[in-house]
C-alpha positions as CSV (number, residue, x, y, z in Angstrom):
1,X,-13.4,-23.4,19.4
2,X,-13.4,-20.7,17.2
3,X,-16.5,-17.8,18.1
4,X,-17.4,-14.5,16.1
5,X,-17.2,-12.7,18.9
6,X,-13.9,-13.6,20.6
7,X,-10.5,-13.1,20.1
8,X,-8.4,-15.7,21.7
9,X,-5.3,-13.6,22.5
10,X,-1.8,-15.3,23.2
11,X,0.8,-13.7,25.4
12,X,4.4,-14.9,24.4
13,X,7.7,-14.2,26.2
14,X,9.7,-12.0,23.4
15,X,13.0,-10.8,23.1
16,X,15.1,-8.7,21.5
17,X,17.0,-11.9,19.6
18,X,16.5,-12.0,15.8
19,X,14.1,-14.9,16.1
20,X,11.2,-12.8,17.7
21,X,9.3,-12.3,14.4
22,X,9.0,-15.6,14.6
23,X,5.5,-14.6,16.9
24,X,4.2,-12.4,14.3
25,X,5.1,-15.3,11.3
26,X,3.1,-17.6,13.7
27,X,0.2,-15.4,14.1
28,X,0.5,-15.3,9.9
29,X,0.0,-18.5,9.7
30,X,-3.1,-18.8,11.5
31,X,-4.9,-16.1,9.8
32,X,-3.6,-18.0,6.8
33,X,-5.4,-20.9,7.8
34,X,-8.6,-18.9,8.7
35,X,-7.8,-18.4,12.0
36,X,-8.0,-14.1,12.3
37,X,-9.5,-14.8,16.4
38,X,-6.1,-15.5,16.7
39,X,-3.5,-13.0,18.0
40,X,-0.1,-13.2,19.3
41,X,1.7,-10.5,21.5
42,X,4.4,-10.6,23.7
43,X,5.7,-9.5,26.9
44,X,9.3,-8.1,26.0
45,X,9.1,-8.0,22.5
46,X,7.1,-7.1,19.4
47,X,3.8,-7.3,19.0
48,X,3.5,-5.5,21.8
49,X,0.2,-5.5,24.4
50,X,-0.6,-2.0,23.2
51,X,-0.7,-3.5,19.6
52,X,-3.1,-6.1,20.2
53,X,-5.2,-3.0,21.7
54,X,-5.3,-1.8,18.2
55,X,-6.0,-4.8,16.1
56,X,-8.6,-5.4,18.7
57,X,-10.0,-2.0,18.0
58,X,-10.4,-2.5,14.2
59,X,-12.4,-5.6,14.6
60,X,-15.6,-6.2,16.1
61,X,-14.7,-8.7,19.4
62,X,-16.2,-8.4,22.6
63,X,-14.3,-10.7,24.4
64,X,-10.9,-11.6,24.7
65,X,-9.9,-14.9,26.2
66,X,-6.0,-14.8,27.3
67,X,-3.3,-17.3,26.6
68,X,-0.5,-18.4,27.9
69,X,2.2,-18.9,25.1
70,X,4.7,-20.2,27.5
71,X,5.8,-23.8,28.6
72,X,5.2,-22.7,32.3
73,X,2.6,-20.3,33.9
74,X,4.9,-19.0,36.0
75,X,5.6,-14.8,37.0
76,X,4.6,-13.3,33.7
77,X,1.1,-15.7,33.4
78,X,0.5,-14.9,37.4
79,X,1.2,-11.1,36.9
80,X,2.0,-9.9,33.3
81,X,-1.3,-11.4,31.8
82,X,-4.4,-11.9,34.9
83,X,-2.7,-10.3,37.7
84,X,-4.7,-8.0,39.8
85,X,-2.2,-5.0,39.5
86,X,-3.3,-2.1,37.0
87,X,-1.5,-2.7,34.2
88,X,-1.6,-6.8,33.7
89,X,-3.4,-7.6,30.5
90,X,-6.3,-8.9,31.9
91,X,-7.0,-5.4,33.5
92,X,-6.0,-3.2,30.6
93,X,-8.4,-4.9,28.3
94,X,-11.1,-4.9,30.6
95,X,-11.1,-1.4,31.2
96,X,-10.8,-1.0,27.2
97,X,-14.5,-2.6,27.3
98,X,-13.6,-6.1,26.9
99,X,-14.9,-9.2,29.0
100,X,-12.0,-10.8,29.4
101,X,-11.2,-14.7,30.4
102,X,-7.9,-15.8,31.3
103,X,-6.3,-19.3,31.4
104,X,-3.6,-19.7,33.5
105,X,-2.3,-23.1,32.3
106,X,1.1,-23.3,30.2
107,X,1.9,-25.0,27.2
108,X,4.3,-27.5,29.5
109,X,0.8,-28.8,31.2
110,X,-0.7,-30.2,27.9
111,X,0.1,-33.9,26.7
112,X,0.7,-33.5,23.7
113,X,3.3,-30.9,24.2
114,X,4.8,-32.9,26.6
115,X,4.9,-35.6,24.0
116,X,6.8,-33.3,21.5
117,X,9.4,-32.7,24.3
118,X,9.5,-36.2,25.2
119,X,10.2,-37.1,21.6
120,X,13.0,-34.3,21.3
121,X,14.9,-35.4,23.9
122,X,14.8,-39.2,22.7
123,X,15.8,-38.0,19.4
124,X,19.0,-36.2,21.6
125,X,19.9,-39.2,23.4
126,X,19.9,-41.4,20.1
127,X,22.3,-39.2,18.5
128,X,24.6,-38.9,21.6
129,X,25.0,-42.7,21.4
């Protein structure tokens, strides 16, 4: 639910492969559909944490709820994004002066994504045959 006040903030893997813009062409397309709360950075790849920090600074949010854009909430969830070390993302926006919430639940754990997967892999198997 969208809040005037909140940026929901989604932390994606990245990579250095030609299809990482695919994150930024993502984020696009939610501001498209009126969906500016929404931004997307990654881990190893571009947008970076430090460019979230900056969009973050030219809007008027408060609080920043965190995101796992991963199937699995595995090492970079645990540590990267709400880990308890310095420089997660959790504690870098929080010293910047935001109250910070993060969810710790991956993509993977939602129905409906497992629906989509489920579906992909029948579509495999029916063209195998």
């Amino acid at each position: 639910e969208q809040q005037a006040d909140t940026a929901q903030v989604f932390m994606g893997h990245g990579t250095e492969h030609y299809v990482n813009p695919s994150y930024t062409q993502l984020e696009y397309l939610f501001h498209d559909m009126g969906r500016k709360d929404i931004i997307i950075g990654t881990v190893e790849g571009y947008p970076t944490m430090e460019t979230i920090l900056e969009q973050l600074g030219r809007s008027a949010y408060t609080h920043v709820e965190l995101l796992p854009m991963l199937l699995v909430a595995g090492d970079h969830v645990q540590n990267d994004m709400a880990g308890e070390t310095p420089d997660s993302w959790y504690n870098i926006f929080t010293r910047a002066g935001y109250t910070v919430t993060a969810h710790r639940k991956g993509l993977g754990e939602y129905p409906s994504v497992q629906a989509l997967y489920t579906q992909k892999v029948r579509k495999l198997m029916e063209q195998e045959d």
